[in-house]
C-alpha positions as CSV (number, residue, x, y, z in Angstrom):
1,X,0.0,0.0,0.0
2,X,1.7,3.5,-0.8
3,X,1.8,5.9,1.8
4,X,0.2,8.5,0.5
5,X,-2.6,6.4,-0.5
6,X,-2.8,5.0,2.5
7,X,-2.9,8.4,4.3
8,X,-5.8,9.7,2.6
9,X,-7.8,7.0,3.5
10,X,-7.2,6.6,6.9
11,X,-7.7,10.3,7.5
12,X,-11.0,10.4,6.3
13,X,-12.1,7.4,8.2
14,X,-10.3,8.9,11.2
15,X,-12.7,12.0,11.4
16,X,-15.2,9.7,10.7
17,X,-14.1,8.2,13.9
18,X,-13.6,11.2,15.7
19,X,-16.7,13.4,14.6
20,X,-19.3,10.3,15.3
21,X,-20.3,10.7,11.3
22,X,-20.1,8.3,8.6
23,X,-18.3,8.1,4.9
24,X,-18.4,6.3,2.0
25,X,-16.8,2.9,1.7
26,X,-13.4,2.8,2.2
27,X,-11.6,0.6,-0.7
28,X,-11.7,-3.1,-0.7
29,X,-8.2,-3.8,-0.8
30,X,-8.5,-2.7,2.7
31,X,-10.7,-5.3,3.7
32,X,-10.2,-8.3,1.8
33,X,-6.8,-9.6,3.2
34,X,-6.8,-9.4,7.4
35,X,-3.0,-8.3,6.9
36,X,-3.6,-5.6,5.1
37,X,-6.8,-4.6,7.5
38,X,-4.5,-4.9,10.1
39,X,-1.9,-2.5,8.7
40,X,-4.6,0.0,8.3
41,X,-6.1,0.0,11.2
42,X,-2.8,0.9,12.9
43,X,-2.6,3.6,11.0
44,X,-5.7,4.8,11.3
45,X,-4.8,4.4,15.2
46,X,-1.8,6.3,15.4
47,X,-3.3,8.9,14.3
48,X,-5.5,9.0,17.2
49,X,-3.9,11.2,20.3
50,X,-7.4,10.1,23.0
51,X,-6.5,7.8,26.0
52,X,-7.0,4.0,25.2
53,X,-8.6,2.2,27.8
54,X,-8.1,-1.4,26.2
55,X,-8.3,-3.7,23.7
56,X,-11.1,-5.9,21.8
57,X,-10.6,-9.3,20.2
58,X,-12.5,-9.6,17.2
59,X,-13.9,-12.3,15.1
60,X,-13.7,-15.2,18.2
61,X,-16.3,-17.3,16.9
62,X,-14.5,-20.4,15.3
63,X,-17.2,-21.3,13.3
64,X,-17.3,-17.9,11.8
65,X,-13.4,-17.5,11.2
66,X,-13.7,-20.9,9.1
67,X,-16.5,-19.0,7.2
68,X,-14.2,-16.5,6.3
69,X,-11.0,-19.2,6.0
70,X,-9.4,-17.0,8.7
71,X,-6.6,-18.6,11.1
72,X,-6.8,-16.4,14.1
73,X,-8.9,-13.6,15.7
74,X,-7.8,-9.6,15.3
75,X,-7.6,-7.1,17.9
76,X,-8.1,-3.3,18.6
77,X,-7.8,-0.4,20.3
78,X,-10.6,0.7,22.7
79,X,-10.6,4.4,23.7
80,X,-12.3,6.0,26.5
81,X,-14.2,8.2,25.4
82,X,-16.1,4.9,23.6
83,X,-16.5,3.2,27.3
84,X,-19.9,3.9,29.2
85,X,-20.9,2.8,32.5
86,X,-23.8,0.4,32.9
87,X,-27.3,1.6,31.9
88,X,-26.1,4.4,29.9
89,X,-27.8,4.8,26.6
90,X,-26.3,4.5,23.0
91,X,-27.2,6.1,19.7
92,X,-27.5,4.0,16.6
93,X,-27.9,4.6,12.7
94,X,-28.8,2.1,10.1
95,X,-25.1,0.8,9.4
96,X,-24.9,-0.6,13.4
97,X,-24.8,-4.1,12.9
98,X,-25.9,-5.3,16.9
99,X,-25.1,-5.9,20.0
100,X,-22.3,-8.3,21.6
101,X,-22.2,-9.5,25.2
102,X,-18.7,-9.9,26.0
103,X,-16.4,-11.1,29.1
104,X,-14.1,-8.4,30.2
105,X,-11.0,-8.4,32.0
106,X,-9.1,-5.2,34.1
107,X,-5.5,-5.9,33.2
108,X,-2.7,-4.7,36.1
109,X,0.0,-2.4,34.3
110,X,3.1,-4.1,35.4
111,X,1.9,-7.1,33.1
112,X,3.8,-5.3,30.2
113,X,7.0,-5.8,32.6
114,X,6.3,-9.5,32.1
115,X,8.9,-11.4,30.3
116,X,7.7,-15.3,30.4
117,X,6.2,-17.1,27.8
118,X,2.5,-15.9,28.2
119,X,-0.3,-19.0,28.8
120,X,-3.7,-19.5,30.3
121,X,-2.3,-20.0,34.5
122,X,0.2,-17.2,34.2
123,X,-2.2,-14.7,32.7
124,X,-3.9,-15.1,36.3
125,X,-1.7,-13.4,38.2
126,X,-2.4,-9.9,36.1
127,X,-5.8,-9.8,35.9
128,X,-7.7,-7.8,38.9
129,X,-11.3,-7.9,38.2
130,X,-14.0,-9.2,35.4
131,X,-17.3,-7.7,34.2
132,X,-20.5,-8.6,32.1
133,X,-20.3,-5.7,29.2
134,X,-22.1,-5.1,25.9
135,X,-20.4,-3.7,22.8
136,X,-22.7,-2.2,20.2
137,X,-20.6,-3.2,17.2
138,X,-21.0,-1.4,13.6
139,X,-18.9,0.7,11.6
140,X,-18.4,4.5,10.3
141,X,-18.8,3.7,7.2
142,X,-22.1,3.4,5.1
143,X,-22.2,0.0,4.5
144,X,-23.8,-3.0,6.5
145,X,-23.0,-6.8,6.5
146,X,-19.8,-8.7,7.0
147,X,-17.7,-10.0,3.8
148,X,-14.6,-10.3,5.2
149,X,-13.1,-10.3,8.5
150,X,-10.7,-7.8,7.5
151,X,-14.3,-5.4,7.6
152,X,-14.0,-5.2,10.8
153,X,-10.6,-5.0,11.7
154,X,-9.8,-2.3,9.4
155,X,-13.0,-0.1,11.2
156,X,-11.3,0.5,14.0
157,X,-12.5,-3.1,14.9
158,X,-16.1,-2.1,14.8
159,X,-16.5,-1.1,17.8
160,X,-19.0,1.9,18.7
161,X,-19.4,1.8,22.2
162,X,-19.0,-0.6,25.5
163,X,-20.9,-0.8,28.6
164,X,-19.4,-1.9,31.2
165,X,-21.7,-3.8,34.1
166,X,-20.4,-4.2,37.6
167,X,-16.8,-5.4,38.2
168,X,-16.0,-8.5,40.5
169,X,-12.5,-9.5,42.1
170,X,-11.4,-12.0,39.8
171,X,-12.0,-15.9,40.7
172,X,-10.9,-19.0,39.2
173,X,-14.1,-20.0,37.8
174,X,-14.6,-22.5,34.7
175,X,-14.8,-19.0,32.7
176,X,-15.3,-21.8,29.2
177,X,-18.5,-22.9,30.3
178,X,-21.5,-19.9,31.9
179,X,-24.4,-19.7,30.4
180,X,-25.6,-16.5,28.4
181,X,-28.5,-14.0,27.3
182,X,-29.5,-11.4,26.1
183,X,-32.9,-9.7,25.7
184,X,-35.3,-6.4,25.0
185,X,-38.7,-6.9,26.6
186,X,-40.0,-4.5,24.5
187,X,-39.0,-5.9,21.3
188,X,-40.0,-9.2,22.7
189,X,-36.5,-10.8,22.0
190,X,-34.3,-13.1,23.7
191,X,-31.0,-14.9,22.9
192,X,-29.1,-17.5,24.5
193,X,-25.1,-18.5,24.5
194,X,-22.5,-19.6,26.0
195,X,-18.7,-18.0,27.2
196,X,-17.5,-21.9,25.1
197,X,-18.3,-20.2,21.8
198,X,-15.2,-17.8,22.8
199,X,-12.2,-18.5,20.8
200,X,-12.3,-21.8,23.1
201,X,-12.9,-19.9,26.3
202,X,-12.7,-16.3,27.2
203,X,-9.1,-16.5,28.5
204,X,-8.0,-18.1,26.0
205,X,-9.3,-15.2,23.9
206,X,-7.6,-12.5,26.9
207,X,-4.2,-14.7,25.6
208,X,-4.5,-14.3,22.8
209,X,-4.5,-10.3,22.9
210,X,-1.9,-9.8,25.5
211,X,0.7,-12.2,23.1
212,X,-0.3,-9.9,20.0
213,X,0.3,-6.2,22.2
214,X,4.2,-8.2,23.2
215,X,4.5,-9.0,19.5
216,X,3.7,-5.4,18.6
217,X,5.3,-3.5,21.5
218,X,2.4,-2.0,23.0
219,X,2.6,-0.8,26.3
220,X,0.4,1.2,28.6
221,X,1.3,3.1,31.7
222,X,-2.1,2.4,33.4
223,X,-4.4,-0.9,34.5
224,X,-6.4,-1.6,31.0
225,X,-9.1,-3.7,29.9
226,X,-9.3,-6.6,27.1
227,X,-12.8,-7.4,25.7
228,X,-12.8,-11.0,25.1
229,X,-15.1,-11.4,22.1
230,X,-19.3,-12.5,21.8
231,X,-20.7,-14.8,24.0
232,X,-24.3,-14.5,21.7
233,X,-22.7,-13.8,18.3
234,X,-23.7,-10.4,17.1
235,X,-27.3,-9.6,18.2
236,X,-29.7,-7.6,16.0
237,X,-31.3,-4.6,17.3
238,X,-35.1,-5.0,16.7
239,X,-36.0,-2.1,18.8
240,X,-35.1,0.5,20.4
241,X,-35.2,0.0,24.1
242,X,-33.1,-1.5,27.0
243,X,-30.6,-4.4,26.4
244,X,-29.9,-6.3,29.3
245,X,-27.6,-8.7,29.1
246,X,-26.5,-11.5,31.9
247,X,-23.3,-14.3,32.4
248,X,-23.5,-16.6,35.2
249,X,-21.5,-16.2,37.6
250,X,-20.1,-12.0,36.6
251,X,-23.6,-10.7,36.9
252,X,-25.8,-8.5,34.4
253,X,-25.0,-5.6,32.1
254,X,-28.1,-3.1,30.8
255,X,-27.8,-0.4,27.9
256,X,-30.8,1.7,26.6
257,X,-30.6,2.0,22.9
258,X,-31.9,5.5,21.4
């Protein structure tokens, strides 16, 4: 991809970003290839100077990365001005795609001081607290549906906004196997998962974004978060209305969608 190209591009889907407004498609060869999605998205990050308060994994439904003949997950920066507290509401347009309820995990700092190989029982000793969240996923740019996975990687991983619901001290439960749901009363819907449809299990999902911020020498000077991917899959909005989403065992999660 030249530079200049490149540059253009990003920039307009930047104050996209930025302004809460939406543009034209950006090109495919973007999108198509997650390498290249990947390699724009950081520089359509870099260019962003807000705080980041985490990092998403993306596409952790294995069933859905074989749809796309995808390997692996992506991640993504989460900024703060994009994280809400539970019950806050959430403004949508036609190209928002659903809602996700998600795992979260607060991160301590001095992980990035961490020099061991990275697995599932080492992870442990970094991780503070967990919460029940909702991401309302979709992107800034006027078109709807998901071709590729590199679609929403190279969207600043799709994310619109987070809701985070009450925080617990973390616990050793069997985090691969809580039951899930989500529903709107009003729009008479309800749907059921499971954290097992997480890249494996959300931890696994959590290891899988701490190894890729080592790999690409990322480090914070502050506790962060890592959202861990959809327990439901994405859920369409029928209606406007509150969302209220529960995990066994974290607790419930509620956003009002306007």
């Amino acid at each position: 991809m030249k530079n200049k190209n490149i540059n253009l591009i990003a920039n307009r889907l930047v104050k996209a970003f930025l302004k809460n407004k939406t543009i034209s498609p950006i090109p495919i060869r973007y999108t198509k290839k997650i390498d290249q999605a990947d390699k724009f998205r950081k520089v359509c990050e870099s260019k962003i100077k807000r705080p980041i308060i985490g990092f998403k994994a993306g596409g952790t439904a294995i069933p859905v990365l074989k749809k796309l003949n995808e390997k692996e997950p992506f991640y993504a920066s989460v900024y703060k001005h994009n994280f809400l507290k539970n019950n806050k509401s959430v403004r949508i347009n036609k190209y928002t795609l659903g809602i996700e309820l998600e795992v979260c995990y607060l991160i301590k700092k001095k992980f990035f001081d961490f020099k061991k190989s990275i697995t599932n029982k080492n992870i442990k000793r970094y991780i503070s607290h967990m919460a029940p969240c909702i991401e309302v996923v979709g992107y800034r740019q006027r078109k709807k549906g998901i071709k590729y996975l590199g679609d929403l990687c190279s969207d600043f991983g799709a994310n619109l906004k987070f809701v985070i619901g009450s925080k617990k001290k973390f616990k050793n439960i069997n985090i691969g196997n809580l039951k899930t749901s989500v529903f709107n009363r009003k729009a008479k819907q309800s749907i059921y998962g499971n954290t097992n449809t997480v890249y494996i299990n959300p931890l696994n999902s959590l290891k899988f974004v701490l190894k890729k911020l080592r790999k690409d020498k990322i480090k914070l000077n502050n506790d962060f978060y890592v959202f861990t991917g959809s327990t439901v899959g994405v859920v369409p909005i029928l209606g406007k209305g509150v969302y209220k989403g529960k995990i066994d065992k974290l607790g419930s999660v509620k956003t009002k969608i306007i």
